[in-house]
TIPA-740046 format. One record per atom (N, C-alpha, C): z, x, y; atom name; residue in three letters. Coordinates in pm, whole numbers, plus 50000, padded with zeros to 5 digits. Example, Ala and Ser with C-alpha at 12.3 -4.5 7.8 and 13.67 -1.06 7.14 Angstrom:
2
REC_50780_51319_49431_N_ALA $
REC_50780_51230_49550_CA_ALA $
REC_50780_51320_49670_C_ALA $
REC_50708_51285_49775_N_SER $
REC_50714_51367_49894_CA_SER $
REC_50787_51290_50003_C_SER $
# end
This chain:
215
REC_51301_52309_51267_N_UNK $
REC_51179_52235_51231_CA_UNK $
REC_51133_52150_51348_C_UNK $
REC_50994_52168_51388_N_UNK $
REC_50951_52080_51508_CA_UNK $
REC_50889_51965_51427_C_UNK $
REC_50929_51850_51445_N_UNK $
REC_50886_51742_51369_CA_UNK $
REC_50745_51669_51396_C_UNK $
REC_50729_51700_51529_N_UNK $
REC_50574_51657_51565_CA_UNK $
REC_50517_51785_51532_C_UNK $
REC_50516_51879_51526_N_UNK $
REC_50449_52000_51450_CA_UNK $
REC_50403_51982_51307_C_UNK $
REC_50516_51969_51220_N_UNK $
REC_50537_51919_51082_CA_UNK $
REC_50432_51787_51010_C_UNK $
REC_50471_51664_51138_N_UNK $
REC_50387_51558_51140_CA_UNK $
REC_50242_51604_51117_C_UNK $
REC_50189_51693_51249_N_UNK $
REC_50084_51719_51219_CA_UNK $
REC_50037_51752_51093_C_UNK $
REC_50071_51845_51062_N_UNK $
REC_50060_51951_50958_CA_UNK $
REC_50042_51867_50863_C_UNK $
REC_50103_51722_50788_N_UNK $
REC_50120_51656_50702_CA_UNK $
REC_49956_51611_50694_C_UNK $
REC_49922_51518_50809_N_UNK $
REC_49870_51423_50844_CA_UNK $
REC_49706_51554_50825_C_UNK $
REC_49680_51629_50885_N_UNK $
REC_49576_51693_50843_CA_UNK $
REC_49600_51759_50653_C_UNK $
REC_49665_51768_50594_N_UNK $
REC_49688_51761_50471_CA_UNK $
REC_49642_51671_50388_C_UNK $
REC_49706_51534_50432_N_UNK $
REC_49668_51417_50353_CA_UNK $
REC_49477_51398_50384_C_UNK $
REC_49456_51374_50477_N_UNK $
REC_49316_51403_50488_CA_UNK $
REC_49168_51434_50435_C_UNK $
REC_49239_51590_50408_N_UNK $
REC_49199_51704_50297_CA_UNK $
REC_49187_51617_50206_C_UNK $
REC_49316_51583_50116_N_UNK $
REC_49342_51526_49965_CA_UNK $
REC_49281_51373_49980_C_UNK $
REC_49254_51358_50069_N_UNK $
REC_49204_51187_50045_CA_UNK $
REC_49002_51166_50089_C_UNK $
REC_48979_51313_50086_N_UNK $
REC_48859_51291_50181_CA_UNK $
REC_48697_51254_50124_C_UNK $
REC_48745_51248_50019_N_UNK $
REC_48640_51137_49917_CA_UNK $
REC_48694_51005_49859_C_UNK $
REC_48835_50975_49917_N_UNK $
REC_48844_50865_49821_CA_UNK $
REC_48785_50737_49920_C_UNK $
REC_48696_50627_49793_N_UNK $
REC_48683_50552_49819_CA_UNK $
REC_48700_50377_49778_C_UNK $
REC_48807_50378_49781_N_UNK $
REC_48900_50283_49673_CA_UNK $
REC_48961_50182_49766_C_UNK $
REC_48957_50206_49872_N_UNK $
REC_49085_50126_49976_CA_UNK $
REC_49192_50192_49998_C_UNK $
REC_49222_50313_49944_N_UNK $
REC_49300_50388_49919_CA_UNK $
REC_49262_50532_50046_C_UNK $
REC_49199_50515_50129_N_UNK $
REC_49129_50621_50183_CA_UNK $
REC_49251_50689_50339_C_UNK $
REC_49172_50774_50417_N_UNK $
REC_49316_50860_50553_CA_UNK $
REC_49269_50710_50629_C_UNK $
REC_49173_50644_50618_N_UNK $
REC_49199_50509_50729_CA_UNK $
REC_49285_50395_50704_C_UNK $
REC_49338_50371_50562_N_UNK $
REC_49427_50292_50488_CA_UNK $
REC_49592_50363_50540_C_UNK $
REC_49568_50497_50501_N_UNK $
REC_49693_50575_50540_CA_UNK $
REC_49764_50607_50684_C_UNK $
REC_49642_50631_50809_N_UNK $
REC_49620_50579_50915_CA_UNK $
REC_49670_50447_50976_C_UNK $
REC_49636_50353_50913_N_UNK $
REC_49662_50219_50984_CA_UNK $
REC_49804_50197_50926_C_UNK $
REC_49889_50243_50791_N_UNK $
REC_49989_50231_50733_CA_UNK $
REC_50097_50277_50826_C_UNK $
REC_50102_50398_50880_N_UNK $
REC_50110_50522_50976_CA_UNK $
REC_50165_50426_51082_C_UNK $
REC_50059_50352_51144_N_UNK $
REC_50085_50303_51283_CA_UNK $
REC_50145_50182_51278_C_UNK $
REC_50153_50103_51123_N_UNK $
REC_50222_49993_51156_CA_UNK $
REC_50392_50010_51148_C_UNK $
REC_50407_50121_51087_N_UNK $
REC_50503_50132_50991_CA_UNK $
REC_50585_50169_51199_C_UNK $
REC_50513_50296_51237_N_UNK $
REC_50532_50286_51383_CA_UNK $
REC_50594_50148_51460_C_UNK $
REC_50534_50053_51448_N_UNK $
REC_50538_49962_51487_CA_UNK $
REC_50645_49867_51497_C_UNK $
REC_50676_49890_51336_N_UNK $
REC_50806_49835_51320_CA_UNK $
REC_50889_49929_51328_C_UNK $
REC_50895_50027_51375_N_UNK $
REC_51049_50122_51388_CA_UNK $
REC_51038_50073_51542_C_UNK $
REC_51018_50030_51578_N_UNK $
REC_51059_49958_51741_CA_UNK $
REC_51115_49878_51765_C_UNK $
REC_51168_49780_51619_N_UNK $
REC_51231_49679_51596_CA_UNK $
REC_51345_49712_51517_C_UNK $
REC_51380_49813_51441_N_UNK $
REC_51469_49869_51347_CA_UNK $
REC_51546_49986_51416_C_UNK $
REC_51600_50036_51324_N_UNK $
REC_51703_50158_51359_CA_UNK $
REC_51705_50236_51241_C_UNK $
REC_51612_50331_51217_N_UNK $
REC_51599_50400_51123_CA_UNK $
REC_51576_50572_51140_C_UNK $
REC_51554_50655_51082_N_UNK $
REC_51478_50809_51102_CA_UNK $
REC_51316_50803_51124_C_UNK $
REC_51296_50800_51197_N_UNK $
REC_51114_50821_51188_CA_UNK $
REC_51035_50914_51140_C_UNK $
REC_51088_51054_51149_N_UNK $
REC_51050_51166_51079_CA_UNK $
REC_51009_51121_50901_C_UNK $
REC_51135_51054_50855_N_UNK $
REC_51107_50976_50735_CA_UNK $
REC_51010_50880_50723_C_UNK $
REC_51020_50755_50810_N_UNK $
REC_50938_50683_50747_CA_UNK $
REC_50797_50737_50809_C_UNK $
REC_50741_50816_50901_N_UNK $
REC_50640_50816_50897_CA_UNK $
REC_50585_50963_50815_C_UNK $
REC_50644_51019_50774_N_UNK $
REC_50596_51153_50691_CA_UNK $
REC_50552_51049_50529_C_UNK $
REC_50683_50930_50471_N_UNK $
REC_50668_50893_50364_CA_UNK $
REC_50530_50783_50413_C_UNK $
REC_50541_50725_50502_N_UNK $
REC_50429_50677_50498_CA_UNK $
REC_50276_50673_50482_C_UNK $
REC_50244_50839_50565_N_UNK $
REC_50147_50973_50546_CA_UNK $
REC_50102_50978_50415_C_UNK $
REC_50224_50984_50301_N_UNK $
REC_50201_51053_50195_CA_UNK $
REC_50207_50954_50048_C_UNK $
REC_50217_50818_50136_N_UNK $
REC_50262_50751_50030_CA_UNK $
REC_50168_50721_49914_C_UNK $
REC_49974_50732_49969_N_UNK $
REC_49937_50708_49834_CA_UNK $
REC_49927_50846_49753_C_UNK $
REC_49956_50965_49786_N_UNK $
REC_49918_51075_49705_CA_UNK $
REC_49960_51089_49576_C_UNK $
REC_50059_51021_49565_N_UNK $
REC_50074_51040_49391_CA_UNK $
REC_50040_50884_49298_C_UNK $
REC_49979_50809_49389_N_UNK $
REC_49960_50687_49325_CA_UNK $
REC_49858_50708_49230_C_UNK $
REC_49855_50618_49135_N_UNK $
REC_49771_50654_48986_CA_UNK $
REC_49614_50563_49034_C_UNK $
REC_49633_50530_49129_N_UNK $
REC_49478_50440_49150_CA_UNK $
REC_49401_50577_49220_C_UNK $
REC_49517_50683_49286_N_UNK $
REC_49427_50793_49341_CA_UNK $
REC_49397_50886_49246_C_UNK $
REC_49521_50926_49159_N_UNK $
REC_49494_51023_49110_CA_UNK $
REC_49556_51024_48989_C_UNK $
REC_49547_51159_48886_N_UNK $
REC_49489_51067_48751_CA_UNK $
REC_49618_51186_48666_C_UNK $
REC_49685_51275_48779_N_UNK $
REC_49776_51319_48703_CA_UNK $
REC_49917_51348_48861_C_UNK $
REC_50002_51233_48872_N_UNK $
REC_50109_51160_48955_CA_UNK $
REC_50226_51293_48952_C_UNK $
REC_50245_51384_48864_N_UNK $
REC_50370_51472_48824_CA_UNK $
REC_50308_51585_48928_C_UNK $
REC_50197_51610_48896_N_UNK $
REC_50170_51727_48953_CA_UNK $
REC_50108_51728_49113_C_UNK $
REC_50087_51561_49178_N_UNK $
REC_50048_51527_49279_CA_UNK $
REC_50183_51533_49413_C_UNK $
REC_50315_51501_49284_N_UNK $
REC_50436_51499_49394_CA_UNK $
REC_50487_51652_49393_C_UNK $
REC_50470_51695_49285_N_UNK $
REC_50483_51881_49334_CA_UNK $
REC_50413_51939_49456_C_UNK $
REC_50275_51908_49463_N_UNK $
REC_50223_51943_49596_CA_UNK $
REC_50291_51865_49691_C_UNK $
REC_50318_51775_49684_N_UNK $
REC_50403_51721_49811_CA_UNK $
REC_50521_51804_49843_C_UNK $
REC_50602_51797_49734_N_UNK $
REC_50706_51866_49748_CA_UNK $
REC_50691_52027_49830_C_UNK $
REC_50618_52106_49796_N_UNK $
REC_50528_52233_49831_CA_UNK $
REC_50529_52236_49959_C_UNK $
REC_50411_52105_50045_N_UNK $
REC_50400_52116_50123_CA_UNK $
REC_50524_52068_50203_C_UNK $
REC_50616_52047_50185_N_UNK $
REC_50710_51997_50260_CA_UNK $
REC_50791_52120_50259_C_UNK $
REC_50834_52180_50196_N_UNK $
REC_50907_52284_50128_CA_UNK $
REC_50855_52387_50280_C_UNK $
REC_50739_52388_50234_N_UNK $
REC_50621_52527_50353_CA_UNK $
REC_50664_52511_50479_C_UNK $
REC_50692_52377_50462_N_UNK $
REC_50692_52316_50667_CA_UNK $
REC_50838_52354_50699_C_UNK $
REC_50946_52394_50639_N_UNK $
REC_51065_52397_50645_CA_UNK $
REC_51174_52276_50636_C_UNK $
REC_51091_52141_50587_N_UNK $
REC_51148_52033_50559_CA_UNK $
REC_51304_52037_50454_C_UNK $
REC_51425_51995_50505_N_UNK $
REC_51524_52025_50400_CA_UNK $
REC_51530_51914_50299_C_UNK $
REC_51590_52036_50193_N_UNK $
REC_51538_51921_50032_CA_UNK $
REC_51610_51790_50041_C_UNK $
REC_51746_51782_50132_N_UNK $
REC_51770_51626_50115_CA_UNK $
REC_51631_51502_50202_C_UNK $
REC_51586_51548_50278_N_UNK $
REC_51490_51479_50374_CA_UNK $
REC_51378_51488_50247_C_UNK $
REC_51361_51577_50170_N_UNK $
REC_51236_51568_50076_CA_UNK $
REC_51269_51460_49963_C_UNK $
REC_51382_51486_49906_N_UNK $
REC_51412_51391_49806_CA_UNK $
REC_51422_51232_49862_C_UNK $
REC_51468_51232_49967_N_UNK $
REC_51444_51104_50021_CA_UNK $
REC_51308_51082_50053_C_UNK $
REC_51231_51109_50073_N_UNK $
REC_51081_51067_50100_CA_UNK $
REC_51010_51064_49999_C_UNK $
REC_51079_51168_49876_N_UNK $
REC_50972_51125_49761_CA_UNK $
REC_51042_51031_49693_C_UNK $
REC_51181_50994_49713_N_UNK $
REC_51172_50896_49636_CA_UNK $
REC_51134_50748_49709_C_UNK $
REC_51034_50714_49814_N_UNK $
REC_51099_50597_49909_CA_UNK $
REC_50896_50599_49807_C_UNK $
REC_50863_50725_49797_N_UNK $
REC_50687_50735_49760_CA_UNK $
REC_50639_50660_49620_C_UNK $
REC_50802_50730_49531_N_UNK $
REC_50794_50723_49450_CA_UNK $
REC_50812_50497_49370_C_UNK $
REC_50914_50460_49523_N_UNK $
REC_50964_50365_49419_CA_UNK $
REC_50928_50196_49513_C_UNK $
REC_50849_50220_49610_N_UNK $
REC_50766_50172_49731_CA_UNK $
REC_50638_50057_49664_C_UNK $
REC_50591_50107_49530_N_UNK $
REC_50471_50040_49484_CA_UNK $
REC_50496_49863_49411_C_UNK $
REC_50399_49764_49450_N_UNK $
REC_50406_49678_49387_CA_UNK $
REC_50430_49642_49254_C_UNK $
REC_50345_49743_49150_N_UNK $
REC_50338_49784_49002_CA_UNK $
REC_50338_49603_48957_C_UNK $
REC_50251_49530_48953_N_UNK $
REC_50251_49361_48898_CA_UNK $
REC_50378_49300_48972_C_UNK $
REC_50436_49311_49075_N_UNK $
REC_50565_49266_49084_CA_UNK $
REC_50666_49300_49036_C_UNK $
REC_50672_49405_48899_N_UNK $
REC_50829_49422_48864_CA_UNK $
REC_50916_49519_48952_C_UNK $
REC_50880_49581_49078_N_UNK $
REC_50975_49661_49141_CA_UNK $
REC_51086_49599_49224_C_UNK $
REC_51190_49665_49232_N_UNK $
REC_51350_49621_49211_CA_UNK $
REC_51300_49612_49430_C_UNK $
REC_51393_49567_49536_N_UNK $
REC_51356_49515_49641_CA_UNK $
REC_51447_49696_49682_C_UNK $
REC_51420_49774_49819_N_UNK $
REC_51436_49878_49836_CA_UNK $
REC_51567_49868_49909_C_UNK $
REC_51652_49927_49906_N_UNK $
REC_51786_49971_49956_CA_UNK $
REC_51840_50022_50072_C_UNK $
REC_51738_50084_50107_N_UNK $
REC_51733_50161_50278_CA_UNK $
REC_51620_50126_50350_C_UNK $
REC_51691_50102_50486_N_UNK $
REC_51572_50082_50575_CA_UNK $
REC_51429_50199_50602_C_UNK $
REC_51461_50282_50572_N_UNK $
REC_51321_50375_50558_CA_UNK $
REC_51259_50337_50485_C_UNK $
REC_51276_50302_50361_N_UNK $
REC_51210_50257_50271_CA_UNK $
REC_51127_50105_50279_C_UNK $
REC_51224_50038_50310_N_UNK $
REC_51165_49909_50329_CA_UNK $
REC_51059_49881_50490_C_UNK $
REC_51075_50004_50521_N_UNK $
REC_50988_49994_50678_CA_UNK $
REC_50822_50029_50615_C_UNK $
REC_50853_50135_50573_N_UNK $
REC_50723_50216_50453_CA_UNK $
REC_50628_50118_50424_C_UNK $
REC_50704_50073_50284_N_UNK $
REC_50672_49926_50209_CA_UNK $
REC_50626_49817_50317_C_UNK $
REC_50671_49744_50353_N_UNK $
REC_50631_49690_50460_CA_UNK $
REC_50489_49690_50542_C_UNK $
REC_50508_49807_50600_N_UNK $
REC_50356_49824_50622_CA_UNK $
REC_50235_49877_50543_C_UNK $
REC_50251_49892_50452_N_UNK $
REC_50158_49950_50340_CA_UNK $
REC_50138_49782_50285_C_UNK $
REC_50229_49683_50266_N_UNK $
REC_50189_49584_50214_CA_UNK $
REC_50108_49470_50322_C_UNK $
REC_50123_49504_50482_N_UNK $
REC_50104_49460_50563_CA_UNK $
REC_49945_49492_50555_C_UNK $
REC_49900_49621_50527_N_UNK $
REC_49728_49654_50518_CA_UNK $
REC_49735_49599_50399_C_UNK $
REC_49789_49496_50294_N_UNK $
REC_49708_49442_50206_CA_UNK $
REC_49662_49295_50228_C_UNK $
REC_49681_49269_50353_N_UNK $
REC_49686_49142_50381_CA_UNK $
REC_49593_49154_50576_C_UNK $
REC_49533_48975_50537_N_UNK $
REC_49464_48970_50640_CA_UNK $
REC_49351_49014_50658_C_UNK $
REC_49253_49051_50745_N_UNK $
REC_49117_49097_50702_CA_UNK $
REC_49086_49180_50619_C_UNK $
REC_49112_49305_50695_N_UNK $
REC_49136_49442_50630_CA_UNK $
REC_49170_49432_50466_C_UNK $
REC_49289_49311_50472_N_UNK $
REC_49337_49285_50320_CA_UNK $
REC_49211_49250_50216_C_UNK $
REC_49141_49127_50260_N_UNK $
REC_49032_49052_50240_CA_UNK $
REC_48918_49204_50193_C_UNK $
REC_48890_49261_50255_N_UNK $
REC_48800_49399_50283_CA_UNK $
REC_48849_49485_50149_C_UNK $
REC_48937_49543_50172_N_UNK $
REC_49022_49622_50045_CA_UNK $
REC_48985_49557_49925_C_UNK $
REC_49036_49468_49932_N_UNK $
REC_49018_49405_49788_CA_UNK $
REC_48922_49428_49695_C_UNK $
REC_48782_49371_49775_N_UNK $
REC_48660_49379_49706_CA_UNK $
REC_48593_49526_49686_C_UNK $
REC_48709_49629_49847_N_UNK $
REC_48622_49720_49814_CA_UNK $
REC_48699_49806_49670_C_UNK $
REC_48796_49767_49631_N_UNK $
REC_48863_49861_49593_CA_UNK $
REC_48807_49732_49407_C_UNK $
REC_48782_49674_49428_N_UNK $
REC_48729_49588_49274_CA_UNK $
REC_48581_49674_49246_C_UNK $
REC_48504_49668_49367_N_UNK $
REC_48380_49740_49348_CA_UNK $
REC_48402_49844_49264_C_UNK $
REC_48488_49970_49333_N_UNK $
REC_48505_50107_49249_CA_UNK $
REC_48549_50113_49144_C_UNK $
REC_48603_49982_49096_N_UNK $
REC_48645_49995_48926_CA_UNK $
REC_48540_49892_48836_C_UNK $
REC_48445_49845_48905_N_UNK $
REC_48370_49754_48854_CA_UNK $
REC_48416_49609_48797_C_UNK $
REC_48497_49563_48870_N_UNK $
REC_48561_49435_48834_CA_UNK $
REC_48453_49329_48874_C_UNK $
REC_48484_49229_48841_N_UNK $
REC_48411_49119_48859_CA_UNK $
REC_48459_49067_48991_C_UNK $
REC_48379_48991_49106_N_UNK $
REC_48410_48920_49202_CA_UNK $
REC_48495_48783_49166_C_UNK $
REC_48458_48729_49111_N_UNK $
REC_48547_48616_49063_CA_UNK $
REC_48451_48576_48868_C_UNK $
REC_48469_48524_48816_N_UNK $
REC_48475_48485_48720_CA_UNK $
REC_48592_48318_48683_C_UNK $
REC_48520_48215_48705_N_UNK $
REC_48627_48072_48624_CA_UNK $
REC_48683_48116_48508_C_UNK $
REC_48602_48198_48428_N_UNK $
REC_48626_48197_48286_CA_UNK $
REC_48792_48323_48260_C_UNK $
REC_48868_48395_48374_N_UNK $
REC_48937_48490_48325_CA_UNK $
REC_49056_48430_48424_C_UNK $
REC_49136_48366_48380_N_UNK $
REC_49309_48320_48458_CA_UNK $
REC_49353_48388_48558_C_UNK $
REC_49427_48358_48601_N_UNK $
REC_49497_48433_48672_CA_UNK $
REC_49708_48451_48650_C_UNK $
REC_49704_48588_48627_N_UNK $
REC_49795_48609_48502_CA_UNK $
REC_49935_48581_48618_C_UNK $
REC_50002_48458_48527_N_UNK $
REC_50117_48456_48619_CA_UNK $
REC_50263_48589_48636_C_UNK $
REC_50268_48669_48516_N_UNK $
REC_50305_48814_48509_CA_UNK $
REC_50310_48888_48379_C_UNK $
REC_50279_49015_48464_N_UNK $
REC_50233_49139_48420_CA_UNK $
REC_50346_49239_48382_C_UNK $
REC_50330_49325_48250_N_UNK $
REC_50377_49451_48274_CA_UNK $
REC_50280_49522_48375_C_UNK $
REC_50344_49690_48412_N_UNK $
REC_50298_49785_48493_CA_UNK $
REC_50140_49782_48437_C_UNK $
REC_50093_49829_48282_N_UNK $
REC_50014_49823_48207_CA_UNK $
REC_49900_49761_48233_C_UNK $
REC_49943_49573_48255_N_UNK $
REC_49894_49463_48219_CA_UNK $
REC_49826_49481_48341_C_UNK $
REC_49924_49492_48502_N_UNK $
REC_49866_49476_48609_CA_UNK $
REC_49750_49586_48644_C_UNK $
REC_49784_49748_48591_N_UNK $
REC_49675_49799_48632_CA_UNK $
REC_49529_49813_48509_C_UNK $
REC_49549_49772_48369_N_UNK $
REC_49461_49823_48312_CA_UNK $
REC_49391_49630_48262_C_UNK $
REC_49472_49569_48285_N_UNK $
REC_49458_49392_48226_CA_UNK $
REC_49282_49379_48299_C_UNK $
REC_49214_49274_48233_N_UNK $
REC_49129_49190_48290_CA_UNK $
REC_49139_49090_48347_C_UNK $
REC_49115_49110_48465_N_UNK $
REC_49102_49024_48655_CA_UNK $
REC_48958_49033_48669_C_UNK $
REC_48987_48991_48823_N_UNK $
REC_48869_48956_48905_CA_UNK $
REC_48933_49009_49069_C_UNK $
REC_48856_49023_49186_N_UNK $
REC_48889_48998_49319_CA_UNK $
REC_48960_48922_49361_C_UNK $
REC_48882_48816_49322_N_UNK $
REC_48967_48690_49375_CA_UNK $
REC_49081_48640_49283_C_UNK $
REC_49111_48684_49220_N_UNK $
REC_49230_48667_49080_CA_UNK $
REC_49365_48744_49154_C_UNK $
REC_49308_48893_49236_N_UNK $
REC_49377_48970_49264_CA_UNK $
REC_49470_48898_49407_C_UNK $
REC_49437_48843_49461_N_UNK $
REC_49485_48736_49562_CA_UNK $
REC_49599_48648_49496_C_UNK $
REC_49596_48571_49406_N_UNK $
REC_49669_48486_49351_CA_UNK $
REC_49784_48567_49263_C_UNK $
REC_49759_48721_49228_N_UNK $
REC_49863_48776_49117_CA_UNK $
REC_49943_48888_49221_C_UNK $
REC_49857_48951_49341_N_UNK $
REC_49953_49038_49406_CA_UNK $
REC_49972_48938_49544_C_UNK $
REC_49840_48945_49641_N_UNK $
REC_49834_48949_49765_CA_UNK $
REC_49914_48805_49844_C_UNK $
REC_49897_48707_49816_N_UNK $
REC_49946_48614_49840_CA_UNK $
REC_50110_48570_49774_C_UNK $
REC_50132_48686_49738_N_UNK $
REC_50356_48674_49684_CA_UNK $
REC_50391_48783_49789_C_UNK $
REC_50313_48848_49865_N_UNK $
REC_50363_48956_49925_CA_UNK $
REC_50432_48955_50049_C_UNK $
REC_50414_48842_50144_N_UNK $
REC_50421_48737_50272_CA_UNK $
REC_50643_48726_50206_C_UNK $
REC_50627_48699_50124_N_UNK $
REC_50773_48631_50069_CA_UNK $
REC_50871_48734_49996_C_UNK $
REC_50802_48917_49975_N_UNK $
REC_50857_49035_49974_CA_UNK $
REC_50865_49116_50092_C_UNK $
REC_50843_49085_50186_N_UNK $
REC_50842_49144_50313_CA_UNK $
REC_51022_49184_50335_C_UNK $
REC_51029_49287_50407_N_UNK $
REC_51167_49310_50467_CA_UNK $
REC_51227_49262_50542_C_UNK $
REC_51151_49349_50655_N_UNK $
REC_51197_49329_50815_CA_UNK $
REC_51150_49205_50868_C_UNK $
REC_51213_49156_50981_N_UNK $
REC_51168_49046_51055_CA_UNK $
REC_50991_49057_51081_C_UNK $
REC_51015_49161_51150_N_UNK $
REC_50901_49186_51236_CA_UNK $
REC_50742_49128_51143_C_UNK $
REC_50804_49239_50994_N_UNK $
REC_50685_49246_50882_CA_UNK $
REC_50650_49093_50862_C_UNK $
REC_50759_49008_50857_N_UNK $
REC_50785_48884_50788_CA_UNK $
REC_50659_48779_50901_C_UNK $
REC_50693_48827_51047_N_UNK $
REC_50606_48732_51116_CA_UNK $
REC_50458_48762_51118_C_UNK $
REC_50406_48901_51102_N_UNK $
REC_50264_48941_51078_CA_UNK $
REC_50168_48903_50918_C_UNK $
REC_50254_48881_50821_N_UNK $
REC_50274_48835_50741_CA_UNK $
REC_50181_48676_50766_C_UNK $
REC_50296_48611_50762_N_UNK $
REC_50260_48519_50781_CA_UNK $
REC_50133_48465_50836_C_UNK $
REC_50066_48562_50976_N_UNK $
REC_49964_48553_51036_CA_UNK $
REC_49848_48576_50955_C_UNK $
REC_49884_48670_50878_N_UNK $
REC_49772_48753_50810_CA_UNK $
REC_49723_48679_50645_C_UNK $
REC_49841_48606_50604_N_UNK $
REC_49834_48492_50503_CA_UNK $
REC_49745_48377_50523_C_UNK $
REC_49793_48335_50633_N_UNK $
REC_49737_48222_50713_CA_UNK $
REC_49539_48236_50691_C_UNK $
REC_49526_48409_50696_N_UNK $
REC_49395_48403_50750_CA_UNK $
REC_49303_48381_50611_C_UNK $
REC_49402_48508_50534_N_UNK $
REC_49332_48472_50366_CA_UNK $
REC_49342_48341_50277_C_UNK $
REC_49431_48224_50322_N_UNK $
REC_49421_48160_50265_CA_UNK $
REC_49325_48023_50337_C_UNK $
REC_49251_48089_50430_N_UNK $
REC_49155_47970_50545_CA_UNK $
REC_49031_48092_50478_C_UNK $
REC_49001_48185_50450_N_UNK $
REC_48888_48256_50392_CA_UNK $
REC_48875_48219_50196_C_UNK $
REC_49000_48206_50144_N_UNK $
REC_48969_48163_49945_CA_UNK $
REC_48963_48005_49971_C_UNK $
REC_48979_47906_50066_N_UNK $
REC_48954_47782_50116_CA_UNK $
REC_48759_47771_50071_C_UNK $
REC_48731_47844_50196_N_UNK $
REC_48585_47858_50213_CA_UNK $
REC_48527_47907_50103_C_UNK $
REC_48589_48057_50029_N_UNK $
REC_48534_48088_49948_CA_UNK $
REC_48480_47993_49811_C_UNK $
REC_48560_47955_49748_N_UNK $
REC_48569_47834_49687_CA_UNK $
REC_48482_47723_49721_C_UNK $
REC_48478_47632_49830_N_UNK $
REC_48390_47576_49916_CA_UNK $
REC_48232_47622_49831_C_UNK $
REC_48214_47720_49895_N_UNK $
REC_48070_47828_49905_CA_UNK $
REC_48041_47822_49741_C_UNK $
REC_48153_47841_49673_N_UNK $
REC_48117_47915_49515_CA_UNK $
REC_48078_47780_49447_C_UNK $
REC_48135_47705_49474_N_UNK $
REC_48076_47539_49401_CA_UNK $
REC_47951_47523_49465_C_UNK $
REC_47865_47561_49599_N_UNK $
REC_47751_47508_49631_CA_UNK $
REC_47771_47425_49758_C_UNK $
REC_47892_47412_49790_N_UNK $
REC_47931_47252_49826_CA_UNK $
REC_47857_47334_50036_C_UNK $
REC_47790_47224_50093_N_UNK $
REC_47762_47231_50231_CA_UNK $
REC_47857_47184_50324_C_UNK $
# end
C-alpha cells in the first residue's frame, strides 16, 4: 500500500461526498482539520497514515451530514477496503470516526493518541474565528435563531437534547464551544486553544455590548 497514493485517493473521495454540503461541515472544514491535525503530529509520536486518513473522513458518517450514519461507514469501510487498507488500520480509524464527536459533552475522553490528535483538531476548527464563522453558518442551515434572551442556555444535554433541543448561536458558545479549550489533549492543542478562546470570548464581550444598543 502506497500511503500517499491512498491519501490521495481518500481526500478526492471525501470531496465528492461533501460537495454540496453547506453546514460548516464542508472539504474546507475537513481540509483545515487535515492540516492541523498535521500539525500536531510534529509534536506527538503517533501513525499518521491514521490520524490523517481518520481525520479526512471524520465527518462522513456524522448525523449533521448525513441522515443514514450505518450505511455512510460501510462506504468508508469499501473505500478503504479498495485502497488495500488492512482491516486492523480500518477498524482503528473507524472507530477513532466513530467515537471522536462531542455529542452535548457526554463522550468518554479518547485512549490513543491517534485519536486524541483527530479530536483535537476538529475541535480546534470549532474555535476562534473560523469557530465564530461556523457557528452561525451552520445555525443558518437549520434555521436557528441568532440569539434569543428568552431560550437558556442548557447546562446538560442528552445526545437527543444537544442535537434536536431548542438553542440559539450564541447559546451554542456557552453549551459546546467555550468547555472545549479544557477537553483538549495534547499540549500543543491546549496552547492554540487558549488563543482561539481568548478571541471568542473578546467577540460575545462586544456582541452583547452591540445587542443591548449600548455605544
Amino acid at each position: 500500500m502506497d500511503e500517499k497514493t491512498v491519501l490521495g485517493n481518500i481526500e478526492e473521495w471525501v470531496k465528492a461526498e461533501l460537495l454540496n454540503e453547506k453546514s460548516g461541515h464542508d472539504w474546507y472544514h475537513i481540509k483545515r482539520v487535515r492540516d492541523i491535525a498535521g500539525e500536531i503530529l510534529k509534536y506527538e509520536e503517533a501513525d499518521s497514515f491514521i490520524v490523517i486518513s481518520a481525520a479526512l473522513l471524520h465527518d462522513i458518517p456524522d448525523d449533521k451530514v448525513t441522515s443514514n450514519v450505518n450505511s455512510a461507514l460501510e462506504r468508508i469501510r469499501k473505500l478503504l477496503e479498495n485502497n488495500k487498507v488492512d482491516n486492523k488500520t480500518i477498524d482503528t480509524i473507524i472507530n477513532i470516526i466513530t467515537t471522536m464527536s462531542f455529542k452535548g459533552g457526554t463522550g468518554k475522553k479518547l485512549s490513543y493518541i491517534e485519536a486524541q490528535i483527530v479530536q483535537d483538531a476538529d475541535r480546534l476548527d470549532a474555535l476562534g474565528a473560523i469557530g465564530i464563522a461556523r457557528t452561525f453558518q451552520y445555525g443558518g442551515a437549520k434555521g436557528q435563531a441568532m440569539y434569543d434572551p428568552e431560550i437558556p442556555v442548557r447546562d446538560s444535554m442528552s445526545f437527543e437534547e444537544y442535537r434536536h433541543g431548542e438553542s440559539t448561536s450564541i447559546n451554542h458558545f456557552y453549551e459546546k464551544l467555550l468547555l472545549l479549550k479544557d477537553k483538549m489533549n495534547t499540549p500543543a492543542a491546549v496552547k492554540i486553544a487558549e488563543e482561539r478562546e481568548a478571541f471568542m470570548k473578546h467577540f460575545l464581550e462586544t456582541f452583547f455590548k452591540e445587542w443591548k444598543g449600548e455605544l
